[in-house]
C-alpha positions as CSV (number, residue, x, y, z in Angstrom):
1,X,0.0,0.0,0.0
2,X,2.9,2.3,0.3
3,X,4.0,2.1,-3.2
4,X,0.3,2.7,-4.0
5,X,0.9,6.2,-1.9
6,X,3.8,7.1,-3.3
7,X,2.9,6.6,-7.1
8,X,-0.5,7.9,-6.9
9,X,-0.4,10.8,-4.7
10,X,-3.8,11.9,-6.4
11,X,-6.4,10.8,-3.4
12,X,-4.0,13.2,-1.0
13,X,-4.4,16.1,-3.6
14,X,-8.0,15.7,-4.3
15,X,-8.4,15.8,-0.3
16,X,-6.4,19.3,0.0
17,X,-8.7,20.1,-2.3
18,X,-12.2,18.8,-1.2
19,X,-11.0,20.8,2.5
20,X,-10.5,24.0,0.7
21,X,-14.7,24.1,0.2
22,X,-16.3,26.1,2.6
23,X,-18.9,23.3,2.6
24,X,-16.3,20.3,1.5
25,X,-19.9,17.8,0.6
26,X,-20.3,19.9,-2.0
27,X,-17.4,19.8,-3.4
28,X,-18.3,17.3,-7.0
29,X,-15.3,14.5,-5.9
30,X,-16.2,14.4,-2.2
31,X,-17.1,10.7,-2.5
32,X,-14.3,10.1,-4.8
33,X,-12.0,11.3,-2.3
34,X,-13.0,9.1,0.5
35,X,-13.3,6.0,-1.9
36,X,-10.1,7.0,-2.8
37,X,-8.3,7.1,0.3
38,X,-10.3,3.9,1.0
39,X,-8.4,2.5,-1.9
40,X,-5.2,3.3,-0.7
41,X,-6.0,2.0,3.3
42,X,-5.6,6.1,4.5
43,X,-8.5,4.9,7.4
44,X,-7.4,7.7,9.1
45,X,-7.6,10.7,6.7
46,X,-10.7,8.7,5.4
47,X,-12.4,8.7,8.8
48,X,-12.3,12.7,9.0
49,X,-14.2,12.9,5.7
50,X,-17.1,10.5,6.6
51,X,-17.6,12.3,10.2
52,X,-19.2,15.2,8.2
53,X,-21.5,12.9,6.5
54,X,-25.6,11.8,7.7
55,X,-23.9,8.4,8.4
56,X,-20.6,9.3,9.4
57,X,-21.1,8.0,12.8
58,X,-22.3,4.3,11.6
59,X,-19.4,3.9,8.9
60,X,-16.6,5.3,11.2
61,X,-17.3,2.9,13.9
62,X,-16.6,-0.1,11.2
63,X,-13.6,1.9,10.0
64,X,-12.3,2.1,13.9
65,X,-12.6,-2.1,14.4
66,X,-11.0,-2.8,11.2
67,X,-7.9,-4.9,12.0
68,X,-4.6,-3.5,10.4
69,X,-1.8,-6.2,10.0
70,X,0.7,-3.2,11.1
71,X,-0.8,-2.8,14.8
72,X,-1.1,-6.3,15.0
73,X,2.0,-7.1,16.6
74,X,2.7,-9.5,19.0
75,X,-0.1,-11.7,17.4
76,X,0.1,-14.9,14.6
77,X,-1.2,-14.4,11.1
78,X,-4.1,-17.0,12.2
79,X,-5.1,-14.7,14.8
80,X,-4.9,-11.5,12.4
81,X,-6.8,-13.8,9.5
82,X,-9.9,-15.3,12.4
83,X,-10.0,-11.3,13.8
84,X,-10.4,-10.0,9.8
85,X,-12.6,-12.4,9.4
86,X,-14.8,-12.0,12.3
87,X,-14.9,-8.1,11.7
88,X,-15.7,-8.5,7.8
89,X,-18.6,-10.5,8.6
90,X,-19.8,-7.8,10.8
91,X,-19.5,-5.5,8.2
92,X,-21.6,-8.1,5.5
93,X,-24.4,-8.5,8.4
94,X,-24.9,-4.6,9.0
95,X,-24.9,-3.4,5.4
96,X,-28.0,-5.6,4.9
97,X,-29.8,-4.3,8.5
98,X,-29.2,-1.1,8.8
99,X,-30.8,1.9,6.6
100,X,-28.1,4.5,5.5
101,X,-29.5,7.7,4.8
102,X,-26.8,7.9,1.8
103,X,-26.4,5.3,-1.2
104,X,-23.0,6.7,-1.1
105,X,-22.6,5.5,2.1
106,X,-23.8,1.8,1.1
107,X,-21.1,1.3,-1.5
108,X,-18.4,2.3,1.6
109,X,-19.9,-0.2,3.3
110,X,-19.7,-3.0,0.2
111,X,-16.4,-1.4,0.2
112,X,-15.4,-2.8,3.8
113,X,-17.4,-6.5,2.7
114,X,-15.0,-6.4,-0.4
115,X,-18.0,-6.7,-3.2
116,X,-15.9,-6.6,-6.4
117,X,-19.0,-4.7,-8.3
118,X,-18.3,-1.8,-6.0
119,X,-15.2,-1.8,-7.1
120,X,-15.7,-1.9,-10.9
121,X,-18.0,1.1,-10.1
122,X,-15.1,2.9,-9.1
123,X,-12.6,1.9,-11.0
124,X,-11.5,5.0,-12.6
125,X,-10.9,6.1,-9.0
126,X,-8.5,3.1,-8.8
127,X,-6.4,4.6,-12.0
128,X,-5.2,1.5,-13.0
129,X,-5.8,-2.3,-12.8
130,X,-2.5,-2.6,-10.5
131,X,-3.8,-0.4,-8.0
132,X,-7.4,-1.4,-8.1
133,X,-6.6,-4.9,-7.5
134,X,-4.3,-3.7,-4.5
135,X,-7.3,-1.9,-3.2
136,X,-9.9,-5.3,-3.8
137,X,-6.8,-7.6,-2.0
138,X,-6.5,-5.0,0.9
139,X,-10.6,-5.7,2.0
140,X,-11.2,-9.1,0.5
141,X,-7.4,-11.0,1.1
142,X,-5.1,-9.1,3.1
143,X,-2.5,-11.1,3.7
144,X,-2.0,-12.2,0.1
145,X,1.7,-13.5,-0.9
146,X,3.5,-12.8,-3.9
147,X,3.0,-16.0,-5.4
148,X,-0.5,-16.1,-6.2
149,X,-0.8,-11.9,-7.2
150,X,-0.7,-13.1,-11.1
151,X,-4.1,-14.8,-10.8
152,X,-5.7,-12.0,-9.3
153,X,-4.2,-9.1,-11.8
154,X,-5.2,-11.7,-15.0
155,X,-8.8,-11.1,-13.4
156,X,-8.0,-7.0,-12.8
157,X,-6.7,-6.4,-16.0
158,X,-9.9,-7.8,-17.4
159,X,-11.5,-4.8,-16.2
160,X,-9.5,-2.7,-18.3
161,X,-9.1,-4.7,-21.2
162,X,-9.3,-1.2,-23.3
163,X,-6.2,0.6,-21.7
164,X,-4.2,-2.4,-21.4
165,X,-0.2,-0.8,-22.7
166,X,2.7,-3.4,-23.6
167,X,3.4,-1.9,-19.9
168,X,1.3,-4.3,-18.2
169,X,2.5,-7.1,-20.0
170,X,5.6,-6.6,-18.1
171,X,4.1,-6.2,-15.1
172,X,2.3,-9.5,-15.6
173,X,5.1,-11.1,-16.3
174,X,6.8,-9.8,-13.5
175,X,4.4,-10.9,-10.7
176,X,4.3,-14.3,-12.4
177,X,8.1,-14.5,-11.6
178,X,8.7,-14.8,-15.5
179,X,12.2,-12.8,-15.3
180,X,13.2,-13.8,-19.0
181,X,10.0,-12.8,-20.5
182,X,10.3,-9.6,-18.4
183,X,13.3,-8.9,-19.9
184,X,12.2,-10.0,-23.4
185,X,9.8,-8.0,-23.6
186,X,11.3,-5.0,-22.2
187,X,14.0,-4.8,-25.1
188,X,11.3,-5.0,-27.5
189,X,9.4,-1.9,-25.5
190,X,12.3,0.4,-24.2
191,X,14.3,0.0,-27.6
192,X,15.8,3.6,-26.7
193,X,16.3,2.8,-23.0
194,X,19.0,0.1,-22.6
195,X,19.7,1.7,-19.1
196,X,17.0,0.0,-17.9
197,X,16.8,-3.5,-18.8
198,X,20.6,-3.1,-18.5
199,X,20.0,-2.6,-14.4
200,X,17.1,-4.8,-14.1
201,X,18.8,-7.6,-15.6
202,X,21.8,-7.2,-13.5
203,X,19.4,-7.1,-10.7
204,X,17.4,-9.9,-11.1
205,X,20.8,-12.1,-12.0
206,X,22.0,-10.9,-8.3
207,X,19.0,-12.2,-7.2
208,X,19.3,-15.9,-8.6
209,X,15.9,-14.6,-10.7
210,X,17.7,-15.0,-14.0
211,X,18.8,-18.1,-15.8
212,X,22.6,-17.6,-16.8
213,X,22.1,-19.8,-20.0
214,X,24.0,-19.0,-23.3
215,X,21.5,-17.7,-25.9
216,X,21.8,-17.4,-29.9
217,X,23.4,-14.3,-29.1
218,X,26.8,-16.5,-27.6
219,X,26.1,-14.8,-23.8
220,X,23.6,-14.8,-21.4
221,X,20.8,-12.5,-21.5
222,X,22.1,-10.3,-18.7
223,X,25.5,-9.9,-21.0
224,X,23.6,-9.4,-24.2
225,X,21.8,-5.9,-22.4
226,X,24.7,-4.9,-20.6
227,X,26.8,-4.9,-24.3
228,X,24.1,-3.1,-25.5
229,X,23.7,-0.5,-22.7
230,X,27.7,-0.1,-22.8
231,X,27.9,0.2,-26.6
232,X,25.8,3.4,-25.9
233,X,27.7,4.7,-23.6
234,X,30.9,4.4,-25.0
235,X,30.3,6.7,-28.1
236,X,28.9,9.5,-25.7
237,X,31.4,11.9,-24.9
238,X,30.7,12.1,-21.1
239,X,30.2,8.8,-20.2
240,X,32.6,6.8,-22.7
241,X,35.0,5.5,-19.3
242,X,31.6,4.3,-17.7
243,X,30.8,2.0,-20.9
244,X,34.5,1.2,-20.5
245,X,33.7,-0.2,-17.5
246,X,30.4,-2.3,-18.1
247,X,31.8,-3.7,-21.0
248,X,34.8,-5.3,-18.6
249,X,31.5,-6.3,-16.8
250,X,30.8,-9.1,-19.9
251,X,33.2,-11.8,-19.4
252,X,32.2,-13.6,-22.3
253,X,32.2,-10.6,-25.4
254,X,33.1,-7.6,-23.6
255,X,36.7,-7.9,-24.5
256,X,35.9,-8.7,-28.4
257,X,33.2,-5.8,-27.8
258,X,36.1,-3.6,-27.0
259,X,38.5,-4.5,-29.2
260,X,36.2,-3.0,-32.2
261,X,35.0,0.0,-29.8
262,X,37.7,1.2,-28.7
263,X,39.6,2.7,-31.8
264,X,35.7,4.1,-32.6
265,X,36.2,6.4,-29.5
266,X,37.1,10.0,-31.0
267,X,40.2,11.3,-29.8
268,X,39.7,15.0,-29.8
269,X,42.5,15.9,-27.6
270,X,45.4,14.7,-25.6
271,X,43.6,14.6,-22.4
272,X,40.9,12.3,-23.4
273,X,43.5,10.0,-25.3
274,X,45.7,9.8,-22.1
275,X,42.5,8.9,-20.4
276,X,41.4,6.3,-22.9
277,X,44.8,5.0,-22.6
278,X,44.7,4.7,-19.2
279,X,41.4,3.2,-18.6
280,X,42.7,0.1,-21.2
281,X,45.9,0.0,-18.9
282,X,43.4,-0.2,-15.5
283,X,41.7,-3.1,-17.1
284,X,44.4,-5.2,-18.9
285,X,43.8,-4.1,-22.1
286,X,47.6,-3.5,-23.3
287,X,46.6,-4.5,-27.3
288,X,44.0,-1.9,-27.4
289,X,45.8,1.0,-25.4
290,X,48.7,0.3,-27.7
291,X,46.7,1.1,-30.6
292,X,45.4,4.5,-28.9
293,X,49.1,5.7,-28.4
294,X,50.0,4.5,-32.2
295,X,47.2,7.0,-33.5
296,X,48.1,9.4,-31.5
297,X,51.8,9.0,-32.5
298,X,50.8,9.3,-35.7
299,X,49.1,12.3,-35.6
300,X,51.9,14.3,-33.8
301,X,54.1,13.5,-36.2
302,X,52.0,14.0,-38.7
303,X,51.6,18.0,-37.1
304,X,55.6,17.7,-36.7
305,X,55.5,17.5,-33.3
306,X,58.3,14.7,-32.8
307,X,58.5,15.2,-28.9
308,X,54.6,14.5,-28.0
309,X,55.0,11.6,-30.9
310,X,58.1,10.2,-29.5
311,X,56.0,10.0,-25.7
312,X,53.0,8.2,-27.3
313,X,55.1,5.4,-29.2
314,X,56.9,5.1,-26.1
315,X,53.8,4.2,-23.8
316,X,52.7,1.8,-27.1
317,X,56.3,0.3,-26.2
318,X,57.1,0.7,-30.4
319,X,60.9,0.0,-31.1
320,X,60.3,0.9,-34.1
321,X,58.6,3.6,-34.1
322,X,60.7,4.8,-31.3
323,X,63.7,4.5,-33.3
324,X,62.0,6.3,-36.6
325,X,61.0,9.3,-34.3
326,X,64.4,9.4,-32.4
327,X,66.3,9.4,-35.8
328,X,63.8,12.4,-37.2
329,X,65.1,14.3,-34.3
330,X,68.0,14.0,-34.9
331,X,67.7,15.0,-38.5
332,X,65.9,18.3,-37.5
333,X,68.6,18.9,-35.1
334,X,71.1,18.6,-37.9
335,X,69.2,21.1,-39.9
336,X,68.0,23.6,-37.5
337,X,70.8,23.4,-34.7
338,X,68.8,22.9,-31.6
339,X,66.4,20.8,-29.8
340,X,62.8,21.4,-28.7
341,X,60.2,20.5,-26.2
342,X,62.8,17.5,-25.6
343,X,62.5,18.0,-21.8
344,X,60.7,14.7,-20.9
345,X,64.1,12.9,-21.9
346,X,65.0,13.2,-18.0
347,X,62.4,11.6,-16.6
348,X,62.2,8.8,-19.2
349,X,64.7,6.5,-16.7
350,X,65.2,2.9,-17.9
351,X,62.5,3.7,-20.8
352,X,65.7,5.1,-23.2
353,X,66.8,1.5,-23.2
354,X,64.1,0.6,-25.4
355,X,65.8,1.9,-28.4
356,X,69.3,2.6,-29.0
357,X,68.5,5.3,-31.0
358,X,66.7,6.6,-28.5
359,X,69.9,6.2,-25.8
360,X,71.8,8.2,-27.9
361,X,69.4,11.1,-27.9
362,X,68.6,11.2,-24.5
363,X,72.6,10.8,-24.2
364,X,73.6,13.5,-26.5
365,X,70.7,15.9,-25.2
366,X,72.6,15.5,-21.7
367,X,76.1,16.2,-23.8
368,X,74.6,19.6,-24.2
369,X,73.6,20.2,-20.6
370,X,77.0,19.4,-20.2
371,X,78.7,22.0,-22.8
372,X,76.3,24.8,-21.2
373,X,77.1,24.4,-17.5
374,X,80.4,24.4,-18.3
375,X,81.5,20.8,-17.5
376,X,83.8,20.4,-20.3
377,X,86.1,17.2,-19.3
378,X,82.9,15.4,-18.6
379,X,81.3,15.9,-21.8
380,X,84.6,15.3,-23.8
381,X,84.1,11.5,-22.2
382,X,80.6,11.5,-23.2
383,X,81.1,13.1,-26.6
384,X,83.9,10.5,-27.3
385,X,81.3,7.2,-26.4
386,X,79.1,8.4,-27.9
387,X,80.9,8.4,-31.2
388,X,82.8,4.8,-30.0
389,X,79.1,3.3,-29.4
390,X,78.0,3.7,-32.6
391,X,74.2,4.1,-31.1
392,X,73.3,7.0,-33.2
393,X,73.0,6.8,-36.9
394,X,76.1,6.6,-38.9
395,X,75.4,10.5,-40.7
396,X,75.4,11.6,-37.4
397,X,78.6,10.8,-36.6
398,X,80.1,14.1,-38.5
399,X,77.5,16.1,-36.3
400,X,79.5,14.5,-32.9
401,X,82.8,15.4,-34.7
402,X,82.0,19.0,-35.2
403,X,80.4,18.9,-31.7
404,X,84.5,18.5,-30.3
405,X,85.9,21.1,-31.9
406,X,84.9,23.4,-28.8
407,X,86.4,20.8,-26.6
408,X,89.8,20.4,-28.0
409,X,92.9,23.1,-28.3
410,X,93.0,24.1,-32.0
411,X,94.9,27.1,-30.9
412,X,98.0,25.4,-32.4
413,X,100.0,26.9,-29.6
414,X,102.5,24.0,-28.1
415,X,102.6,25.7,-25.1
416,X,99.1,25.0,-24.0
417,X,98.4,24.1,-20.4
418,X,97.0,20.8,-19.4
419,X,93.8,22.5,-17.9
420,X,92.9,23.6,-21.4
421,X,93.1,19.8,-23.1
422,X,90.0,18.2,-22.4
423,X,90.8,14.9,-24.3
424,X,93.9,13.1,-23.9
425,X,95.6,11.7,-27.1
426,X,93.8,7.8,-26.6
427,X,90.4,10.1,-27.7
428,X,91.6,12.3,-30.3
429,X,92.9,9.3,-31.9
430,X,89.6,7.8,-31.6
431,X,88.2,10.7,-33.2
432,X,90.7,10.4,-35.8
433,X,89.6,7.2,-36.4
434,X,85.8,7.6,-37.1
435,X,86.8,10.5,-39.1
436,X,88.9,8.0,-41.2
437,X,86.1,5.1,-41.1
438,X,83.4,7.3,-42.3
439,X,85.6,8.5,-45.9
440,X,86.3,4.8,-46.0
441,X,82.6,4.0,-46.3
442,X,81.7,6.9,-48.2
443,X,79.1,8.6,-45.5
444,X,80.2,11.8,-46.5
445,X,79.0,14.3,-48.8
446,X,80.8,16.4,-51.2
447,X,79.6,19.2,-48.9
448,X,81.3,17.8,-45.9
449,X,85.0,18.3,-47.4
450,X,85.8,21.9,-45.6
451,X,84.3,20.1,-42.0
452,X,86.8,17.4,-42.5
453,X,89.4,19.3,-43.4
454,X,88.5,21.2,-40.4
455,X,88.4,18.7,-37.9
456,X,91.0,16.6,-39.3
457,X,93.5,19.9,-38.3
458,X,91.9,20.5,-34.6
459,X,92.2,16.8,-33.8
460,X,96.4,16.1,-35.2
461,X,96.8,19.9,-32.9
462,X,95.1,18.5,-29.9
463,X,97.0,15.1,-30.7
464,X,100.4,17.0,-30.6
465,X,99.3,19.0,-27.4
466,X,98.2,15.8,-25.4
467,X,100.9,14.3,-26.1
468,X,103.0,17.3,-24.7
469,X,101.1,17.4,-21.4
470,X,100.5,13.5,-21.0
471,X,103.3,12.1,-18.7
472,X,105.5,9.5,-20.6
């Protein structure tokens, strides 16, 4: 009866309403209201209306002695069902004996004695078959269980046969404990509303209500609604990480579901990539967060912005692609003289031994930070690994070469001091010696002649002044 109050608040309404008349019997739904709140077992508010009435004082002392199950604690259903019955067949025995001034007040009184004509009378009072047959079961079987409701709305419904929606199909279904028809038919309803059968399918399959048996479909029902409901939500802008989430929910297709949703989801900007990546890494999905950071790699670079591509292959964990970028970088450094927006190459840690390419960068990006806080010996050692590891790619190695000319004493004075040598001769010579290995397999251009010839002459001086300040 409490869901009866709270989805038809109508009979409390109509009463604020009836109240509001100086002379409230004259109001045209002053019987309406008291069947009403009949209906809905308000005795109380009920009570107060039928005081004011020629027989208010006959029906109110029924309405006083009717047994409520709620105030009959401390008592067995037997006790409650003999004292119901005894007081019913009070009612039954005065509605024929006594003379009510009112024939208003006779059909409260077949009311109380449950006469199912009375009720048809008033059925558009009882809105809908639902809550009329509440209303019948609340005079006539109060203590009604669950299991035998479906016989007695079949008979309700037949009352309005002409309003009858797909609606109350489902509701039949429901009471009859029919959870797959339920369902069944609520797809075919609430096409547009997948939220719902999604949730009352997960609820009735936490209930042990739902047989988990594999349809056509290759899932349970409960999985079929819940793909549906999360294919919706994954194309909506707002809610795309929730859909995420009920398709991890499928054990059976939500993985294959995601595979093809996934790469669907538009990536419109770097936030709500690094958030699609990140929900796949939550759940597992490496393969498919992969493929985010390889669109989005390719779409940097695409823009030329190497740096933000060379982050996104790295969280794809692409060698190759790792290497491609790194070398391009490289390339533009050659050609423009200067890094940019290189700064996430310190916090990459064991990351830059993914590639060797990408070693060398992060490497030679450090031989700079070197050169401009002044800590000269140190980078001569890098500088010279760097060409001795041969991780960079072999038309870089002129770049490195040119890159020691500010590190070694082309002055061509013999008297230099040691403090101004910053590689010893073992170095030079191995400068000399990449020099020599790169004319010998051709990697130079015609261009290149006046560097060599350049370098060639700062390396033999700083050979000849090591060699004067190393100790023999």
């Amino acid at each position: 009866m409490e869901l009866m109050k709270w989805h038809f608040p109508q009979p409390v309404e109509m009463l604020d309403d009836v109240l509001s008349f100086e002379e409230p019997m004259e109001h045209p739904k002053f019987w309406d209201c008291i069947v009403a709140l009949l209906f809905q077992g308000q005795i109380e508010e009920a009570k107060s209306m039928i005081k004011i009435t020629p027989d208010g004082n006959e029906l109110n002392t029924f309405l006083e002695k009717m047994p409520l199950l709620q105030n009959f604690g401390g008592h067995s259903l037997s006790e409650f069902k003999i004292s119901w019955s005894m007081w019913q067949e009070n009612c039954k025995q005065n509605l024929e004996s006594v003379n009510f001034v009112l024939d208003q007040s006779v059909d409260v009184m077949e009311i109380l004695c449950g006469k199912l004509e009375t009720f048809q009378k008033y059925k558009e009072v009882g809105q809908t078959w639902y809550s009329l047959m509440t209303s019948y079961l609340l005079y006539t079987m109060p203590t009604v269980t669950v299991a035998t409701l479906h016989h007695h709305a079949k008979d309700m419904m037949g009352l309005y046969k002409d309003f009858l929606t797909p609606l109350d199909e489902i509701l039949l279904s429901a009471m009859e404990f029919d959870a797959h028809t339920v369902l069944t038919q609520c797809i075919a309803q609430f096409k547009n509303n997948w939220w719902l059968v999604a949730h009352l399918a997960d609820v009735l399959h936490h209930a042990k209500q739902l047989d988990s048996t594999e349809l056509q479909y290759g899932c349970s029902l409960r999985e079929y609604v819940l793909l549906q409901y999360a294919s919706e939500l994954v194309f909506c802008d707002e809610f795309w990480s929730i859909g995420i989430d009920y398709f991890m929910e499928c054990k059976k297709l939500g993985k294959s579901y995601l595979d093809t949703a996934v790469p669907r989801i538009p990536l419109e900007n770097q936030n709500k990539a690094l958030r699609v990546w990140s929900a796949c890494e939550k759940h597992g999905l490496t393969d498919i967060g992969s493929n985010v950071c390889r669109v989005m790699s390719s779409n940097a670079k695409q823009q030329n912005k190497l740096g933000l591509a060379l982050i996104w292959s790295l969280r794809a964990k692409d060698l190759v692609n790792v290497t491609n970028i790194s070398e391009k970088i490289l390339d533009n450094y050659i050609e423009t003289g200067g890094f940019s927006n290189l700064d996430f190459l310190d916090q990459l840690g064991s990351n830059k031994l993914l590639s060797n390419r990408l070693m060398f960068l992060g490497k030679y990006r450090e031989f700079h930070s070197m050169i401009k806080s002044q800590q000269h010996k140190k980078a001569a050692d890098l500088l010279v690994s760097l060409v001795e590891s041969n991780l960079g790619p072999p038309s870089f190695q002129i770049t490195l070469l040119l890159d020691s000319l500010p590190l070694i004493d082309d002055s061509g004075d013999p008297s230099s001091t040691s403090d101004q040598v910053f590689m010893n001769s073992y170095q030079t010579q191995t400068l000399l010696k990449a020099l020599e290995d790169m004319q010998i397999k051709s990697l130079l251009k015609e261009s290149d002649a006046q560097k060599v010839e350049t370098i060639r002459l700062a390396l033999v001086t700083n050979l000849a002044s090591s060699f004067l300040n190393e100790p023999w």
